[in-house]
N, C-alpha and C positions, 0 to 999 in steps of 0.2 A: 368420761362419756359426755355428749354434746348432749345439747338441746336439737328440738324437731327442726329450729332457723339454722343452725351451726349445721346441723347435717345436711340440710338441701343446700344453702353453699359447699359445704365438700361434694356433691352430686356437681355441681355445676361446673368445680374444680376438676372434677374425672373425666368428664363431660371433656372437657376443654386440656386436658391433659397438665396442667395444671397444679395439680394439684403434690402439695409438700407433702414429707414423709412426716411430721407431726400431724397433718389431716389425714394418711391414710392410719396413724394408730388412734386417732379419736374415733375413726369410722369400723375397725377392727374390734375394737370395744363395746360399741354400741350392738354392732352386729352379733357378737359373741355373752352382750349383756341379757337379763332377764326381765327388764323392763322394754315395754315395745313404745317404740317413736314412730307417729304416723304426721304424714304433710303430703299435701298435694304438691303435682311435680309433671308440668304438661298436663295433660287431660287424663291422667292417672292417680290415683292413691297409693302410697308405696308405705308399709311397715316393715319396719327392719327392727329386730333383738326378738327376745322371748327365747334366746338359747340357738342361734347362729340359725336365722332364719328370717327370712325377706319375703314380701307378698309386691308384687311390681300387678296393678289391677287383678284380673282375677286367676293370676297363675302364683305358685308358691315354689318357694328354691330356696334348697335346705345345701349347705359344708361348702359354699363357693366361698370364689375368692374375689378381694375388691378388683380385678380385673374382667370374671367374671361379671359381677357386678355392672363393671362398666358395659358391656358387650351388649346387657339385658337392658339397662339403660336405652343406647343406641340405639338397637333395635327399636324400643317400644315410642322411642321419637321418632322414630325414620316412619314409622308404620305411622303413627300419628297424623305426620307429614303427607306422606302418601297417601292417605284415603281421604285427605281434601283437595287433591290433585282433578286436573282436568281430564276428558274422557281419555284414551289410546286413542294413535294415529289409526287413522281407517285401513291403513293396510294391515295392522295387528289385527283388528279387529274381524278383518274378513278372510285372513289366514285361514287355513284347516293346518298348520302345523305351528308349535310353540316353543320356545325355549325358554328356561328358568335363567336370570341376570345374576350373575355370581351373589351380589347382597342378597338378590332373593331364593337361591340356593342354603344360602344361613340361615334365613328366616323359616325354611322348610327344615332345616338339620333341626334347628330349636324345639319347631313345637312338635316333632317326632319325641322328641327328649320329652319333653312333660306331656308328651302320653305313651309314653314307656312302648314306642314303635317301631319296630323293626322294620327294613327294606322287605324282609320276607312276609312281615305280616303283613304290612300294608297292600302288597302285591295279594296276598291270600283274599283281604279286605272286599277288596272292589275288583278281584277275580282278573287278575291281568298277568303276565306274562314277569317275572323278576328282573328281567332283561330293562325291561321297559322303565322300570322304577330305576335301576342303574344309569338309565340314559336319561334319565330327566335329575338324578343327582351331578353329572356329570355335564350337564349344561346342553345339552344337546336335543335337537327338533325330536318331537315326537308327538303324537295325533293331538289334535286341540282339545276332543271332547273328552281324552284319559286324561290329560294337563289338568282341564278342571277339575275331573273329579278328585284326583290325587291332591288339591289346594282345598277342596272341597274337605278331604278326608281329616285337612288335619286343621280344618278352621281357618283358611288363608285367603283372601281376597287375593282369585288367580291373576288379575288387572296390576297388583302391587310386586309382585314377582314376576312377570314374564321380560324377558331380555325384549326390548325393543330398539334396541341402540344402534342398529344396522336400518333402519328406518327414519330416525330421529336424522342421522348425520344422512344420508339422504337428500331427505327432504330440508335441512338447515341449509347446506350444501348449495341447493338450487335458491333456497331463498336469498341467500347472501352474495350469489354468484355474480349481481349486475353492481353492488356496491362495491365490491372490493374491484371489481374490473374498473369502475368508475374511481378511485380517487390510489389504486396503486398501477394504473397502467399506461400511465402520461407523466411527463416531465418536462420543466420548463423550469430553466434556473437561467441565472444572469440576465444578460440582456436577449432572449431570444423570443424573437417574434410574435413565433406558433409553438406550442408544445408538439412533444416527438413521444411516439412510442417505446415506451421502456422496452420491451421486449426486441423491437429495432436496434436497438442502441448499446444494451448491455451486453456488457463485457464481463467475462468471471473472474470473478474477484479470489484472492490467494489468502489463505491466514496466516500467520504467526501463530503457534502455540506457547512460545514462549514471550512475554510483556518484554520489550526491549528495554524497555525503562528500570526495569524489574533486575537484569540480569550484573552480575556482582563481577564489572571488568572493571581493568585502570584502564586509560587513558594510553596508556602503551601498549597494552593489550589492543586495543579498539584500531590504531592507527598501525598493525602488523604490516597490513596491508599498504601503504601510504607509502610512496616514497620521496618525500619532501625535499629533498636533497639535488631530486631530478623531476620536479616539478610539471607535472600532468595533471589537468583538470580530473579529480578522483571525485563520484559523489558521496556527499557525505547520506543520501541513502539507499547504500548500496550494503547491503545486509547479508550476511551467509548464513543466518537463521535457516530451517530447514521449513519452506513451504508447503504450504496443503489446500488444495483445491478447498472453497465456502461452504459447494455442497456435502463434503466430505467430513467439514467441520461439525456441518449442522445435522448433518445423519447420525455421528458419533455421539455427540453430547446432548444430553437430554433437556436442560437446561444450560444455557450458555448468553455469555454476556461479550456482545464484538463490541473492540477498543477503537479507537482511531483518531487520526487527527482530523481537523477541520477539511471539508469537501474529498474524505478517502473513500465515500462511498457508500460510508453504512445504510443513510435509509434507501438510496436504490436495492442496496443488498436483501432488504426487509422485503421490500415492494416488490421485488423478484419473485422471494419465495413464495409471499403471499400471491401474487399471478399463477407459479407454478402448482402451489396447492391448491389455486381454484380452477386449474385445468386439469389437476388431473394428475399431473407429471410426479408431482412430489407430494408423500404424505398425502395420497388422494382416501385414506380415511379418517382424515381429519379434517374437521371447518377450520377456515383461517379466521383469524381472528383479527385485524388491525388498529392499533391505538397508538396516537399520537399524547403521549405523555402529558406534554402542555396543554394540551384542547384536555384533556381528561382533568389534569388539575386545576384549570378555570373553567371547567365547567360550572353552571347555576349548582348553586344548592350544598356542593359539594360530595357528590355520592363517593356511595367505596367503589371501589374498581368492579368488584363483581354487580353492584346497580349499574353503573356506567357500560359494562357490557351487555347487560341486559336491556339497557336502551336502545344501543347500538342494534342489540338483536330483532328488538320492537321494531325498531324503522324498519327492518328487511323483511315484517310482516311475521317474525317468531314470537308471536304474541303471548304461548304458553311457558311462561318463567320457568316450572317444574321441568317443561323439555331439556330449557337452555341449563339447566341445573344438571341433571340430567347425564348429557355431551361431555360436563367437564368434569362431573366426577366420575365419570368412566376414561378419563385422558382422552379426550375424542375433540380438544380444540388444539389448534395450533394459535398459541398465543404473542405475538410478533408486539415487541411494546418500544416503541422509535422515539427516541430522544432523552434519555433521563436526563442530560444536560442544560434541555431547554428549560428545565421546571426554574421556574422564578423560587428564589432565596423562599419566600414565605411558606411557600407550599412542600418544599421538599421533604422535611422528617413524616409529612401524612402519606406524601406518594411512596415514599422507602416502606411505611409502614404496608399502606395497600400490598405494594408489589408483592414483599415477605409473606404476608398472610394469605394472598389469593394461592399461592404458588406453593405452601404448605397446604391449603384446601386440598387444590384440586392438583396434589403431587404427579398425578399420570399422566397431565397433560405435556406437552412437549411446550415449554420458555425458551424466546430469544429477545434480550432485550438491546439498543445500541447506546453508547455515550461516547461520549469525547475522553480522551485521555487525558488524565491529571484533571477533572475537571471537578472532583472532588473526592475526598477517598469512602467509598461507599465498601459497602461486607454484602452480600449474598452469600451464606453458608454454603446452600446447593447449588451454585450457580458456578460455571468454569469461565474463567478468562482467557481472551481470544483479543488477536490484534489485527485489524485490518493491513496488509503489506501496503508498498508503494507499488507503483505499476513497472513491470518492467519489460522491455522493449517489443515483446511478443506483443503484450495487453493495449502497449498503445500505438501500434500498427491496427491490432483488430476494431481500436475503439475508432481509427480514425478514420479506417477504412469505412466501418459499421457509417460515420458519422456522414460523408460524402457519398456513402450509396443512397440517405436519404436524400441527400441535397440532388441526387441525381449527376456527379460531377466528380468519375474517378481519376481522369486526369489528375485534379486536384489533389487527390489523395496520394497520389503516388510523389506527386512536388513536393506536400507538404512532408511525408516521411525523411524524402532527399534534404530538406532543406533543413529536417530537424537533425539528421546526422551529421550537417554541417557545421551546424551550430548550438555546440556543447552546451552552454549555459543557458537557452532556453530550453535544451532535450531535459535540464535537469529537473525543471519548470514541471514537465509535462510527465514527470512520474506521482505526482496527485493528480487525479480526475476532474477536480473543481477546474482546479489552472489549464489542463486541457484542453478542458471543453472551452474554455476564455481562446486559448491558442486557436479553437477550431474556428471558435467566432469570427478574429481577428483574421484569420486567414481565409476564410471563407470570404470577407466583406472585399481584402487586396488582391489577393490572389500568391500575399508573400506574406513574410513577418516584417514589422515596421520596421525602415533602417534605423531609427533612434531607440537602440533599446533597452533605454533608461527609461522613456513614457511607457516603454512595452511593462517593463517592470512595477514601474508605479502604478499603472490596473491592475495587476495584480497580487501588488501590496493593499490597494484598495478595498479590493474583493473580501481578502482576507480579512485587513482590521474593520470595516466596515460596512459593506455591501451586502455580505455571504447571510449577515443575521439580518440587516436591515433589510429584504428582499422576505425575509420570511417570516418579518416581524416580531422576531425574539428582541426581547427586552431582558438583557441578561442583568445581573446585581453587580455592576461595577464594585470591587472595591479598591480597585485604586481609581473611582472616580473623578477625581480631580486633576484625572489628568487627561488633556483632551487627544485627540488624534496628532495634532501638534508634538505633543509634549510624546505620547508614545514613541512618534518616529525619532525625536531627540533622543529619549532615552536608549532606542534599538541602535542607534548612530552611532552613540557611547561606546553599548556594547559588542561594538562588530569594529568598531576602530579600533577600542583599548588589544581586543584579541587577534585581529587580524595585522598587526604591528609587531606581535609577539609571537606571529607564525602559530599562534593557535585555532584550532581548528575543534577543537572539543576541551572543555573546562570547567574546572570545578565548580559545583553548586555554591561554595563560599565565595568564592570570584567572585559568581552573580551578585548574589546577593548585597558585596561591598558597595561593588557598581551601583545597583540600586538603590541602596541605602544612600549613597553618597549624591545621588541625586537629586531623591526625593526629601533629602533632608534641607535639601534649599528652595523647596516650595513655599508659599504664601500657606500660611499657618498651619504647619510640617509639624510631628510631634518631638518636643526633644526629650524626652523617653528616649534610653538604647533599649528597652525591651520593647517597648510601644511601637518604633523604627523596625526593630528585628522582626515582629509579625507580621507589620505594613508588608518588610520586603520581599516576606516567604508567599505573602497574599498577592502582590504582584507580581511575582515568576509566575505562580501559578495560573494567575489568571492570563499572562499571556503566551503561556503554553496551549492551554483547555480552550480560550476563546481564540485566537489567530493561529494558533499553531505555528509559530514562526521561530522561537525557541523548543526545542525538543530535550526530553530526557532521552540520551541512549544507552545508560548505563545509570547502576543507581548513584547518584548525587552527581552524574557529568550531562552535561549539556550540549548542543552544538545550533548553529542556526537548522533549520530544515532545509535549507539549500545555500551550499557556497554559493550562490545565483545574488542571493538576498544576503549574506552576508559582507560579499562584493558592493553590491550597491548602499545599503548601510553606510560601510565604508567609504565610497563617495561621498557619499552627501552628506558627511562630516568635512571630509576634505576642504572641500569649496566653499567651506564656509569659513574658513580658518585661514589665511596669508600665511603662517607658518607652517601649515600643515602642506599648504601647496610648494611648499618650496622644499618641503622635507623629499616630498613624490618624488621630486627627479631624481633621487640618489638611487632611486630603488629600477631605473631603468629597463638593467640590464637582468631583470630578478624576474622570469616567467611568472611566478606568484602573482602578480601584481599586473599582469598586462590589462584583465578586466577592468581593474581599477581606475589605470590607465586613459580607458577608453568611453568609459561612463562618467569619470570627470570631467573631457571636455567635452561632453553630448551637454552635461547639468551645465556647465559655466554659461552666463548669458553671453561673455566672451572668452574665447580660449587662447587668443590671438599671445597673449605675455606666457602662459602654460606651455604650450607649442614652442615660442622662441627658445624657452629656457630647455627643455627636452633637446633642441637641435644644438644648441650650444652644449649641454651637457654630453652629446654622441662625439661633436666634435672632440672630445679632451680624451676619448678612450683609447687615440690610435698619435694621440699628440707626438709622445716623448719617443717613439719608435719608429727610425727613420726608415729602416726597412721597407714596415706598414705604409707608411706614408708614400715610398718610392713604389707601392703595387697599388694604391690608389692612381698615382699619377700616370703610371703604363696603363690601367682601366680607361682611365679619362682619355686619353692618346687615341689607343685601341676604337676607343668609342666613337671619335668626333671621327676617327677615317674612316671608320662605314658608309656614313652619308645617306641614309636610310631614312625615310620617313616616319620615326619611328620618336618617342619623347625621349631628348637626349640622356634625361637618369633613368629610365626603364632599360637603356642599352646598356649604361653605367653595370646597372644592377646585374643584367644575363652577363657580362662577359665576366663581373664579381663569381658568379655563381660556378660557370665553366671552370674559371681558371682556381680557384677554391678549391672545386672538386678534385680534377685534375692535381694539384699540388698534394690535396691531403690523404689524394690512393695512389701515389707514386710507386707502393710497394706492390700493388694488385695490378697494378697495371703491368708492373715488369713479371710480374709473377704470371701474369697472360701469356709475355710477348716467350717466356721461360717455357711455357706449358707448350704452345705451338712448335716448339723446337723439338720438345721432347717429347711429345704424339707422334713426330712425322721419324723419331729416331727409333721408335719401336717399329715402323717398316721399313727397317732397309733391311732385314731377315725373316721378311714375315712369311716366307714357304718354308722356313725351318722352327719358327717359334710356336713352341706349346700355347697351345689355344690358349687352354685356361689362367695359364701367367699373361699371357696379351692381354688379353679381355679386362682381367681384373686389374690390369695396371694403367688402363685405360681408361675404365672403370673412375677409377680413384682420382687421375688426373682430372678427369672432366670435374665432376662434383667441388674438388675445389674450384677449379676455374669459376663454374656455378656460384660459390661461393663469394668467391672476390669480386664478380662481376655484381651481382648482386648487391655485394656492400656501397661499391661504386654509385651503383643506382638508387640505391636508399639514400647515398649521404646528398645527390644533385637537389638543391632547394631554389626552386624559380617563381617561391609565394611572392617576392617582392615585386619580379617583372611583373607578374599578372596584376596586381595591385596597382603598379603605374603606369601600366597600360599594358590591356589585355590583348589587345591585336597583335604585339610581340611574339606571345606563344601559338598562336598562328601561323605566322610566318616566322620559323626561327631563324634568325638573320644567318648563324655559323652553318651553318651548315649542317647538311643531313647526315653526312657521314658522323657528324659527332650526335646529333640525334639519333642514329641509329643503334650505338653505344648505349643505350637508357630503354631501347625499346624492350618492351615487355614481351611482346610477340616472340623477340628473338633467344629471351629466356625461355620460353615454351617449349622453342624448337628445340635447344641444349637438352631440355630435361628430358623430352621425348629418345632424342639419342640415347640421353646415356640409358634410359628404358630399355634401349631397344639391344643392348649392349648386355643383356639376358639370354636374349637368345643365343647367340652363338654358344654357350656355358651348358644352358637348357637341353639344346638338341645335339652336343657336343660335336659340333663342327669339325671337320678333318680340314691338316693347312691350305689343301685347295681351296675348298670353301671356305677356308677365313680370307683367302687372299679376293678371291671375290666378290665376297661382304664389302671386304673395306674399299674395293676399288667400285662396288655400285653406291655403298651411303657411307663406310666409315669415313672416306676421303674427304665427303662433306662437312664433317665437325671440325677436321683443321679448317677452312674457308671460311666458317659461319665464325672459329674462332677469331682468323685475322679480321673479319668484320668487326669487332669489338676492339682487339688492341688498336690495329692500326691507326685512326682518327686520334687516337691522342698522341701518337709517336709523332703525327705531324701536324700537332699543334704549335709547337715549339714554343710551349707555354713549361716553364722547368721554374716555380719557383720553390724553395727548398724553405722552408717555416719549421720552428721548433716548435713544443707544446704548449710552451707561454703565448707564444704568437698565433697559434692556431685557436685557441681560444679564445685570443682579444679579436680576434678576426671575426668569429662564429657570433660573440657577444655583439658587437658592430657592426655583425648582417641584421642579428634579430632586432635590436636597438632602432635601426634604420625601418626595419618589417612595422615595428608599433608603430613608430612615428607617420609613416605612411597611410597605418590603418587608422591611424586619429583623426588625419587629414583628409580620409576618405568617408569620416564618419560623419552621423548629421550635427555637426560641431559649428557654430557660427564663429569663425573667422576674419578679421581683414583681408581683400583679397591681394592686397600688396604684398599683408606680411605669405600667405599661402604661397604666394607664384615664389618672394623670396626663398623660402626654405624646402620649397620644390626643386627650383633651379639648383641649389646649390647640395643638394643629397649627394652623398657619397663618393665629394668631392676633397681633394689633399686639404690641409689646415697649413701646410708649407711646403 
């Protein structure tokens, strides 16, 4: 059994939950002892013992239990509390009806209990209706002047008990209504002018419920989808997670904590909500609440979150603390807390602690807090994790759209979408919103995206490693401090050459880690510790996961850049710095993989003019040793000069390459046309005697392939190089229409319309008169529209006959010839000796 000090700490412990099971049997003892312990305790006197009996001021309770206990507790400090509280809102007070607030529903159950009061009697008491006593247990309006007297009846300050809490949010409501409009309804980031209205601008954000980081795949798993073998720009984030609309997130989850990487969005996401709750739209019975994490943890003084709300509340004129107390232990804030990542190193274990503690208070309230991903491993018990998505192509039409209706300039808008489907690697750019909005700047300011878009890139690498925080003044805890933005990009260079050499595309967290390690262990006073090294390295991934975002977790322990865009460039700007790495690049000519690469090396080189030569010399060796090859370059060249055409003599090179290419490589579709014509026109030499439905359907069948082959024809014609070296070409196509006609699309239209129509006769089962009819008002038409397609090539008199070895050194020595073109056309500085040289001489014999 304790002493009167030992047992008012076990109060404080229960008090506070607290409290161990050797303090509840010291307190069970005491309680159950015959000796009484008396201490003041709040503004009350409590004895407890004398044979299992407690006196809490001047009420007494005898066979409880220490949980009891605690409730009686509770209570008599909640009371305590409240009758030094400030008046009631005036609109309680001028009410004629009342309701009891679920705590003060307890407070009434109680002191019914120690005056041995029944519903019934109390109603018998002061002569009212038992209904009425029902309805004021159950929480509900009923006349002010019975309210009181029923508080009155059982000793209760009716002011400490009436529900006011539909007044309080109210009236908070209106007071906070101009401040949260003022610092969450404007946005201005990067370089822009004038801030814009968030509500303008926003675009709905998607979640991840599952942490991609989080999720337990290999590396072959992850790349199912990838087919690297036939190389197509894929993004690396392009996720089949199953999406969920933000607000859908934040209705479900009570408290929840959204993930994301650098500029995904999160605090507009906050700022949103907080607009939406201050209009009304969302959780309009709840105050929003807005804290900025870092202003809260340097703020003066250092308060606890719950002071630091209550200042917040002060400014907006909530002067009555008890109110604001009040709101949120009735779950009546919406508490919106933006940034945990920006908390500086020192401050963090107090703000974690805040967070924990407020968010255990005042459980009812609805919590949304945002941080950076990997930015350090933080635990909220009650709190759910959620990941911001990347944008995908719906989201950033509507943001772009959204962003040009402000500029007043849809035009624009609609370019800039065309211009972002054109060009893959910056679309990839533009599935984070940060890099976005940079894209919308830049294209707002030209009216295009810059032709050199290796500087396009470097803004925003910028942005990312240094801009995005410097702009908002976060001072984050470097710990791989010592290494400057220099040294970053050396390091990222490392690791996007070592992997992108290796055809990798996502890799192991030990990979990393070597790379780093091997780095920074040749820094100026570097630790040679391998453990001291090992934490350096795990502290530096992290840190340039959680602060730039440029390495991502997408699986646990794999990694990958956040966009082939930046991993590509990376990879440059290794290159260029290295003589043997530039000489290695041409091997990889012919390797799609690599074409970015490619083209961002000679944008970086101050000159490209020796890169270039060696490219053109390396095309010429692909078609050397095959004299065939060689002998259909020299009939191109022939071909070409007898036109006489206005037109740039390797642009001509290039169409009749492309023609006769095609032509050669569908020699079988083509005859399989001139086949099908013969054999449509030999199902009518009996068509007054032929069964409908065999006609039809075998007509049917013949077109669909035709459709088929002609189609492939059309797919396989590739005339990126003419356009490239001169666009006026496709223009005016020098051969002719009849072989342009062959490609046209329109005239695919019209085929598939036929064979459509090639329904009907089956449909409304036609008798042979009227088949024979049919076919002589439109069947007859699809043999003509067919000779339209073969013909033109029967009188090409282009028949070159190529195996599959040759067809593919051919196809490698178009595209080979496409890059070197696009280098040349890119903003790459040049001699212009050597330029006209390796202009004039494209896709010309070597012998």
């Amino acid at each position: 059994m304790g002493n009167s000090d030992d047992i008012k700490v076990i109060f404080e412990k229960l008090v506070a939950k607290t409290a161990t099971d050797e303090d509840i049997k010291v307190l069970q003892e005491t309680y159950e002892g015959s000796q009484r312990i008396s201490f003041q305790y709040g503004e009350s006197v409590i004895n407890i013992g004398e044979g299992k009996r407690i006196q809490i001021g001047n009420n007494i309770y005898q066979d409880i239990n220490t949980e009891k206990i605690r409730e009686l507790v509770l209570s008599m400090l909640d009371e305590q509390q409240t009758s030094t509280q400030t008046s009631l809102p005036s609109a309680i007070l001028e009410s004629q009806v009342l309701k009891a607030s679920p705590k003060g529903r307890k407070k009434a159950k109680m002191a019914m209990i120690n005056k041995a009061l029944s519903e019934v009697k109390l109603a018998e008491e002061i002569k009212i209706d038992i209904s009425t006593v029902l309805e004021f247990f159950e929480c509900q309006l009923i006349d002010k002047d019975i309210f009181i007297q029923i508080c009155e009846r059982v000793n209760l300050n009716w002011q400490t008990i009436v529900d006011d809490i539909e007044v309080i949010v109210t009236e908070v409501r209106k007071n906070v209504y101009s401040y949260i409009q003022e610092i969450c309804s404007k946005m201005r980031v990067l370089d822009m002018e004038h801030p814009i209205g968030l509500s303008a601008i926003y675009t709905s954000v998607n979640i991840l419920q599952k942490i991609l980081g989080r999720r337990r795949l290999g590396i072959t798993e992850i790349l199912q989808n990838c087919n690297l073998q036939k190389f197509e720009r894929f993004g690396l984030t392009d996720i089949k997670e199953k999406r969920v609309p933000g607000l859908e997130a934040v209705k479900f989850y009570k408290k929840l904590i959204v993930l994301g990487k650098p500029g995904a969005g999160k605090t507009t996401f906050l700022k949103y909500l907080a607009i939406q709750c201050n209009e009304g739209v969302f959780q309009p019975d709840k105050v929003p609440i807005f804290i900025t994490l870092k202003d809260f943890a340097e703020s003066k003084n250092s308060p606890t979150l719950l002071e630091y709300i209550n200042q917040k509340l002060e400014d907006c004129n909530v002067e009555n603390l008890q109110i604001a107390n009040k709101l949120l232990e009735r779950g009546r804030g919406l508490i919106l807390l933006d940034g945990l990542d920006e908390v500086r190193e020192n401050d963090h274990d107090r703000v974690i602690r805040e967070i924990r503690h407020i968010s255990l208070k005042f459980s009812e309230c609805q919590f949304i807090m945002t941080c950076r991903i990997a930015a350090r491993e933080y635990t909220f018990e009650q709190f759910t994790e959620v990941e911001v998505a990347d944008f995908d192509d719906q989201q950033i039409k509507d943001f772009v759209d959204k962003w040009f209706q402000i500029k007043k300039d849809i035009v624009k808008a609609d370019k800039f979408t065309q211009r972002l489907q054109e060009n893959k690697p910056i679309r990839e750019l533009a599935t984070n919103p940060l890099l976005l909005t940079l894209l919308c700047l830049v294209f707002e300011d030209s009216g295009d995206f810059p032709p050199n878009r290796s500087e396009l890139y470097k803004e925003g690498l910028d942005v990312l490693l240094k801009k995005w925080d410097a702009k908002r003044n976060i001072e984050r805890d470097h710990i791989y401090k010592k290494l400057s933005l220099k040294r970053k990009q050396d390091l990222l260079s490392q690791i996007a050459f070592s992997t992108f050499t290796r055809s990798e595309y996502f890799f192991k967290q030990k990979f990393l880690e070597q790379q780093i390690t091997d780095y920074i262990s040749n820094l100026l006073d570097a630790s040679t510790d391998s453990e001291m090294l090992q934490l350096d390295c795990e502290a530096v991934l992290k840190s340039i996961e959680a602060q730039h975002g440029l390495l991502v977790e997408r699986a646990r322990g794999i990694y990958s850049f956040s966009h082939l865009t930046f991993q590509e460039y990376f990879t440059a700007q290794k290159i260029i710095g290295k003589e043997q790495a530039l000489n290695d690049l041409v091997s990889h000519i012919t390797d799609k993989r690599w074409r970015e690469v490619f083209l961002l090396s000679v944008e970086m080189l101050d000159d490209a003019g020796n890169l270039l030569t060696d490219i053109k010399e390396s095309i010429d060796t692909l078609l050397l040793k095959e004299q065939k090859l060689q002998d259909f370059l020299n009939w191109i060249n022939q071909e070409s000069q007898s036109t006489k055409l206005p037109y740039k003599l390797n642009a001509v090179r290039a169409f009749y390459f492309a023609i006769a290419y095609t032509v050669s490589f569908n020699k079988n579709q083509i005859n399989y046309i001139q086949f099908a014509c013969n054999k449509i026109l030999s199902y009518t030499h009996n068509l007054k005697s032929a069964i409908v439905r065999d006609f039809v359907q075998s007509l049917y069948g013949t077109i669909s392939d035709v459709l088929d082959n002609s189609q492939q024809i059309l797919l396989s014609l590739d005339i990126d190089l003419v356009v490239i070296l001169d666009p006026k070409l496709t223009v005016n196509l020098l051969l002719p229409n009849d072989i342009a006609l062959a490609f046209n699309s329109e005239l695919q239209f019209e085929l598939k319309e036929l064979r459509d129509e090639l329904e009907l006769p089956i449909k409304e089962e036609y008798s042979p008169k009227k088949l024979v009819q049919w076919w002589e008002t439109k069947g007859r038409f699809i043999v003509d529209r067919l000779e339209m397609i073969i013909l033109p090539f029967l009188n090409t008199g282009i028949d070159w006959q190529f195996n599959k070895q040759q067809d593919k050194q051919l196809k490698d020595y178009y595209e080979a010839n496409k890059l070197l073109a696009s280098c040349l056309n890119s903003e790459c500085y040049v001699d212009k000796e050597i330029r006209e040289k390796i202009e004039t001489n494209l896709l010309l014999p070597t012998i």
